[in-house]
C-alpha positions as CSV (number, residue, x, y, z in Angstrom):
1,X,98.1,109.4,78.1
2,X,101.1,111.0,80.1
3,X,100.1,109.2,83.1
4,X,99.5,105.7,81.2
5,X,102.9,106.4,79.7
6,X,104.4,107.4,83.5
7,X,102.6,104.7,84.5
8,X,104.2,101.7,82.8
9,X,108.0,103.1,83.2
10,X,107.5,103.0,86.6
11,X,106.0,99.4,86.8
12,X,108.9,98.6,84.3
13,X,111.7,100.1,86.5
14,X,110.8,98.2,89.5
15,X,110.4,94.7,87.6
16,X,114.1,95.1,86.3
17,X,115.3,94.6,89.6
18,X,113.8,91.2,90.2
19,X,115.9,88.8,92.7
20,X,114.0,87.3,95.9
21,X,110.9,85.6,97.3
22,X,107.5,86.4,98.0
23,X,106.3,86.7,102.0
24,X,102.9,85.8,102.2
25,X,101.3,89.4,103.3
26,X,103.9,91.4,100.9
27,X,101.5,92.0,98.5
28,X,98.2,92.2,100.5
29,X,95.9,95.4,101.0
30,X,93.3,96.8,102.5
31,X,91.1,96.7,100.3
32,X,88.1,98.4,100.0
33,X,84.2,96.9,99.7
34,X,83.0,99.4,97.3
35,X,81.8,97.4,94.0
36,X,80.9,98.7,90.5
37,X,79.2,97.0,87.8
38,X,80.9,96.2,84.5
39,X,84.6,98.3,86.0
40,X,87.4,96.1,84.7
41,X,90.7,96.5,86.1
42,X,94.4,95.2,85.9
43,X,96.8,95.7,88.6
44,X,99.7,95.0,89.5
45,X,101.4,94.5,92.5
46,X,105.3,94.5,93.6
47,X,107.3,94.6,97.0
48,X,110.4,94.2,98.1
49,X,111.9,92.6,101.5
50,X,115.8,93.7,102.4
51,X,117.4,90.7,103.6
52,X,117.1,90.0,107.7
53,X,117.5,87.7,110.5
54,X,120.3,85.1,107.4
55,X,117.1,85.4,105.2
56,X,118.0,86.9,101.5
57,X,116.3,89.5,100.0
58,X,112.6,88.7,98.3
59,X,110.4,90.0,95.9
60,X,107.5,89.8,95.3
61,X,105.3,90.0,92.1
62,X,101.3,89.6,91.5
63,X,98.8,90.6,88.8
64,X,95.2,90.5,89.0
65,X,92.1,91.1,86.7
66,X,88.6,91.9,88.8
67,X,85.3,92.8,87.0
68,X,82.3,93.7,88.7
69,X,79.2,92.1,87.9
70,X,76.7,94.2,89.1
71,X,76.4,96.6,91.6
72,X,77.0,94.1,94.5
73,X,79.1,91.2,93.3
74,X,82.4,91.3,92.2
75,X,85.5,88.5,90.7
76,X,89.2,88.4,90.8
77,X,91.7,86.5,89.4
78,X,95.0,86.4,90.8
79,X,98.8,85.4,89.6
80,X,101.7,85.5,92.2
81,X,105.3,85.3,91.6
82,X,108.7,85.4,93.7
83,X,112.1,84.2,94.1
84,X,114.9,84.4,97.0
85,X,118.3,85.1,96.4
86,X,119.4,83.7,93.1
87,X,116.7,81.4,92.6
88,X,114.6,81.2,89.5
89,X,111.5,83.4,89.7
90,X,108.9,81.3,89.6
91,X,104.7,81.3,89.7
92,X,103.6,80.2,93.4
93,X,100.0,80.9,93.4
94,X,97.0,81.2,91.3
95,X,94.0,82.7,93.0
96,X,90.2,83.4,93.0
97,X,88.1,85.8,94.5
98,X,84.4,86.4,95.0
99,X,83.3,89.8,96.8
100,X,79.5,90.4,97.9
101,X,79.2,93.8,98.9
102,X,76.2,94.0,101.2
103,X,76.1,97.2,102.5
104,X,76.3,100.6,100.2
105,X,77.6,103.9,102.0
106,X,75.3,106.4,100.1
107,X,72.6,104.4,102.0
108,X,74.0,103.9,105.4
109,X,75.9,107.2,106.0
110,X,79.3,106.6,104.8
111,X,79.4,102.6,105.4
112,X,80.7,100.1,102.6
113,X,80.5,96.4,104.0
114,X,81.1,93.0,102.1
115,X,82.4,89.4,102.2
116,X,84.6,87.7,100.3
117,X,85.3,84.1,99.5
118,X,88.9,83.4,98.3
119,X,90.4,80.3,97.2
120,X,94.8,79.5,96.5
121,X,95.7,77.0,94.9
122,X,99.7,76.2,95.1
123,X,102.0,76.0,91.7
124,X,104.5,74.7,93.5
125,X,106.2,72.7,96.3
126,X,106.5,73.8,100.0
127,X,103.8,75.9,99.3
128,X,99.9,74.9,101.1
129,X,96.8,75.9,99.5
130,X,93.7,77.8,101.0
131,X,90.0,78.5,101.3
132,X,89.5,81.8,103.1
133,X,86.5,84.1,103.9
134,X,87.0,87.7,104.6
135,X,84.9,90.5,106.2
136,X,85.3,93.9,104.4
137,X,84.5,97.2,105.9
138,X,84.7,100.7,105.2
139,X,84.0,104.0,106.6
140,X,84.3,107.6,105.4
141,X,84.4,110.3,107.7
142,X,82.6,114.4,107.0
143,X,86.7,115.2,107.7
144,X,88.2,113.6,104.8
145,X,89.1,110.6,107.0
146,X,88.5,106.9,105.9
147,X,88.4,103.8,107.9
148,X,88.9,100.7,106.6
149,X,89.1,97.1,107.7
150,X,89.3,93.2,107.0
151,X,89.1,90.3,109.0
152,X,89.8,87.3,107.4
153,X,89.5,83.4,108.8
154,X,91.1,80.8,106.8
155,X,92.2,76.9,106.3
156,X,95.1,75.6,105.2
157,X,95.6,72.2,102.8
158,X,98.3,70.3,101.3
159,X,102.2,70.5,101.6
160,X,102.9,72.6,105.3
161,X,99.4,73.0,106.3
162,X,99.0,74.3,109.5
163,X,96.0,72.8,111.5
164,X,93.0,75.0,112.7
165,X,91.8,78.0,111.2
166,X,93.9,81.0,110.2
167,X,92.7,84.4,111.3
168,X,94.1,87.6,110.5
169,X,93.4,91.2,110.3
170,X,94.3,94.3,108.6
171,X,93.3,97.7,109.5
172,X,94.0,101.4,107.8
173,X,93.4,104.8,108.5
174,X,93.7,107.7,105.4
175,X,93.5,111.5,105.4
176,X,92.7,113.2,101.9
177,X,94.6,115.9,100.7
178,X,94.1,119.1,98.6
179,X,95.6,117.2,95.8
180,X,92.8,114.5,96.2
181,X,96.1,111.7,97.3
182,X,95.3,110.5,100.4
183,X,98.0,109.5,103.6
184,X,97.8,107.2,106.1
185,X,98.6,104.2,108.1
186,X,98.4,100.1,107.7
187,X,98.5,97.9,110.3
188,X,98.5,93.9,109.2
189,X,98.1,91.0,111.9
190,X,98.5,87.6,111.4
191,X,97.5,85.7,114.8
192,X,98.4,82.2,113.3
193,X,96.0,79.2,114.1
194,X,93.7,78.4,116.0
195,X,95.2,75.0,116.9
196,X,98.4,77.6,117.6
197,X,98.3,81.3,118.4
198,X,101.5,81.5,119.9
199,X,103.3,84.4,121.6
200,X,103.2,88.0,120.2
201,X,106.3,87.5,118.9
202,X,105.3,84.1,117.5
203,X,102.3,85.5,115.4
204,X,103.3,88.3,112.4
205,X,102.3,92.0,113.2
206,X,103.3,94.9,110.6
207,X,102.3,98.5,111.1
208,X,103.6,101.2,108.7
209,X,102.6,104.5,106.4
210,X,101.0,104.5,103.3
211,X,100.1,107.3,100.1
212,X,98.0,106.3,97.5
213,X,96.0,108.4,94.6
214,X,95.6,109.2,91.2
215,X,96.8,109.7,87.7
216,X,93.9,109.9,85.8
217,X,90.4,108.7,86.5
218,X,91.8,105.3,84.8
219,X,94.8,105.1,86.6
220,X,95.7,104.8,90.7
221,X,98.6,104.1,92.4
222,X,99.8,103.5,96.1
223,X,103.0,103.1,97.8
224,X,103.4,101.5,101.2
225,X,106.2,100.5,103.7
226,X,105.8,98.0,106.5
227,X,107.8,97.5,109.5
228,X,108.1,94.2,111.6
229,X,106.5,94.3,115.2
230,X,106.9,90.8,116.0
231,X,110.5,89.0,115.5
232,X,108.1,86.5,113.3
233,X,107.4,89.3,110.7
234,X,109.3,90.4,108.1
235,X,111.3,93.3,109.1
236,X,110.4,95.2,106.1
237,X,108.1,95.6,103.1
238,X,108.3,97.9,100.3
239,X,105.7,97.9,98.1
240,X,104.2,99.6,94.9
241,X,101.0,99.2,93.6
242,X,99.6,100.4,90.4
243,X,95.9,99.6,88.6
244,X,94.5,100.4,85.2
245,X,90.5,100.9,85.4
246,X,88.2,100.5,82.2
């Protein structure tokens, strides 16, 4: 009950301090493939981008719901929020999610894989909608270490669609600790188009650390920072996520 309690002040604390806009990776992860049948779980999902380059500072706000069907097939449901500057804060997407996990690590030696068909549909102007499928992959290691990683191709519709197909990809490498927390790195790339890669620094790249773990078997959280690589990044994300399991 402690950690439920710790939880929610600390989801509460950062929400006071809303004022900014949402980048379109600041709330992504790496998530894992792993699926459970009949887990439920809430999360939410905040970050925060210092203002840079005559941008103002954003934040950025999402909730989602995921319940896993069976063993292999799992849905989300996604809300996203975010304002800049002194703007209103206001919903920009709604999302769904369907994950097939297709491959199970207790029978491959430590390998999760599964695909994922995502759809966003825009809540407001300015903003494009998209269809997306992503390729989900993890590995754990004898030495505590765990790979994971996504690849993820996309298209665009509506208001500011870009032509071609989106690609991106996000990588992460964890160590677990004593304490069962585990630290690590993130690296997220977004190549842009296919009708349009661009230059390096034309396309977003991010690399930064990451800790995650714990509070009780319900409850996990993880905090993450990412740094720009590219001058088309952002040249900062701070995020917090926490999730409530039942």
């Amino acid at each position: 009950m402690r950690s439920i309690h710790f939880l929610a002040a600390t989801t509460l604390l950062w929400a006071l301090f809303i004022s900014g806009d949402a980048f379109a990776q600041s709330t992504s992860g790496v998530s894992g493939s792993d699926v459970k049948a009949g887990e439920n779980l809430f999360e939410y999902r905040f970050s925060y981008s210092p203002e840079n380059d005559g941008r103002d500072e954003g934040f950025a706000h999402r909730f989602h719901f995921q319940h896993g069907f069976s063993d292999s097939w799992r849905g989300r449901v996604l809300l996203s929020f975010g304002k800049r500057g002194a703007e209103t804060l206001k919903a920009q997407t709604a999302s769904v999610e369907i994950l097939h996990q297709f491959k199970e690590s207790e029978d491959t030696g430590g390998w999760d894989s599964a695909v994922r068909f995502d759809g966003n549909i825009p809540l407001q102007d300015g903003i494009s909608g998209r269809a997306r499928i992503a390729w989900h992959n993890a590995y754990s290691f004898e030495n505590d270490v765990e790979l994971r990683g996504v690849i993820l191709l996309g298209h665009e519709f509506g208001d500011r669609a870009h032509d071609g197909v989106t690609i991106e990809t996000r990588e992460e490498i964890t160590y677990k600790l004593s304490s069962g927390a585990r630290i690590g790195a993130q690296l997220f790339d977004n190549y842009g188009t296919t009708a349009h890669f661009g230059s390096f620094n034309e396309q977003k790249h991010q690399l930064g650390p990451v800790f995650k773990g714990k509070l009780s078997n319900h409850v996990k959280y993880e905090l993450s920072a990412l740094f720009g690589l590219s001058h088309a990044a952002s040249d900062a994300d701070f995020r917090l996520f926490a999730s409530y399991s039942f």
